[in-house]
C-alpha positions in Angstrom: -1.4 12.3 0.9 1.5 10.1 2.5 -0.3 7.0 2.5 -1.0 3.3 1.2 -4.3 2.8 -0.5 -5.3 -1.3 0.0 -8.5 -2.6 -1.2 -9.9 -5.9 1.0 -10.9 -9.1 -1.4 -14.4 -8.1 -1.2 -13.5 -4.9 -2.7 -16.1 -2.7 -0.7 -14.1 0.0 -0.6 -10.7 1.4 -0.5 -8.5 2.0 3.1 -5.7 4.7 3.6 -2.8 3.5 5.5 -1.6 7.1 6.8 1.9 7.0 8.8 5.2 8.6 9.3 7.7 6.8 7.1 9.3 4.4 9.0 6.3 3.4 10.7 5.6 0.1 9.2 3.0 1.1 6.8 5.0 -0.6 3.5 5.3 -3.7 5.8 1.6 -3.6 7.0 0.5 -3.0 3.2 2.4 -6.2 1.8 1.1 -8.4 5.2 -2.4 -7.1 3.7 -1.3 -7.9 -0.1 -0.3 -11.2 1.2 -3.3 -12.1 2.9 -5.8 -10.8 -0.5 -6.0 -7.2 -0.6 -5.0 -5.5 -3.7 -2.3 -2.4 -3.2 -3.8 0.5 -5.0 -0.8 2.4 -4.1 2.1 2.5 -1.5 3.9 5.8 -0.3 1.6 8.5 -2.1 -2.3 8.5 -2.8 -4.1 11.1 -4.7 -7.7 11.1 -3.5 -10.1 13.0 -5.3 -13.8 14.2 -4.9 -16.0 12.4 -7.8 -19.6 12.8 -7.6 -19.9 13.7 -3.5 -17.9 10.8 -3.2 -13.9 10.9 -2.2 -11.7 8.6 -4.4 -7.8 7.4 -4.7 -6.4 7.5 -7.6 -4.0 4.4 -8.9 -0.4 5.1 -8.0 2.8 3.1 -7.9 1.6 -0.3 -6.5 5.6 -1.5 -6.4 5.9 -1.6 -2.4 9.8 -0.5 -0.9 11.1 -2.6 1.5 14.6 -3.2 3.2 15.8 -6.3 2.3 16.0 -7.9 5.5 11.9 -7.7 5.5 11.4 -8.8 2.2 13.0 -11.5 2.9 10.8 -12.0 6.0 7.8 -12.0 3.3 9.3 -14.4 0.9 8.1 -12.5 -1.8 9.3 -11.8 -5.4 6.2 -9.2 -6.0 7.7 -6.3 -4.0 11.0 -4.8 -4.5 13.5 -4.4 -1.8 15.2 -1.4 -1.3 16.9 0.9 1.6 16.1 4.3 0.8 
């Protein structure tokens, strides 16, 4: 599935960030990171059924930005890129 996979700090449960690329999902997945939330995965999620219940698998958790708004974030967690 083209989508982010955050978890909140009280780690209830997992939320899919589905969008078009170019949408601002990588941006709104490092605003969330920033503010507590753990990236599961950015870009591609695997969910799976387990036991009636639907889960996302781990995935890359590097998040791709253009420079311009990693530098906004003044972060040195995330990578910047441009592709």
């Amino acid at each position: 599935m083209h989508a982010a996979c955050l978890i909140p700090p009280d780690r209830s449960e997992a939320l899919l960030l589905c969008a078009e690329s170019g949408t601002g999902k990588s941006t709104t997945t490092v605003a969330a990171a920033l503010r507590g939330w753990t990236v599961l995965s950015d870009d591609v999620t695997q969910v799976v059924g387990f036991e009636g219940t639907a889960m996302a698998l781990p995935g890359w958790a590097t998040v791709k930005l253009w420079p311009d708004t990693a530098r906004m974030c003044s972060t040195s967690r995330f990578i910047p890129t441009a592709d």
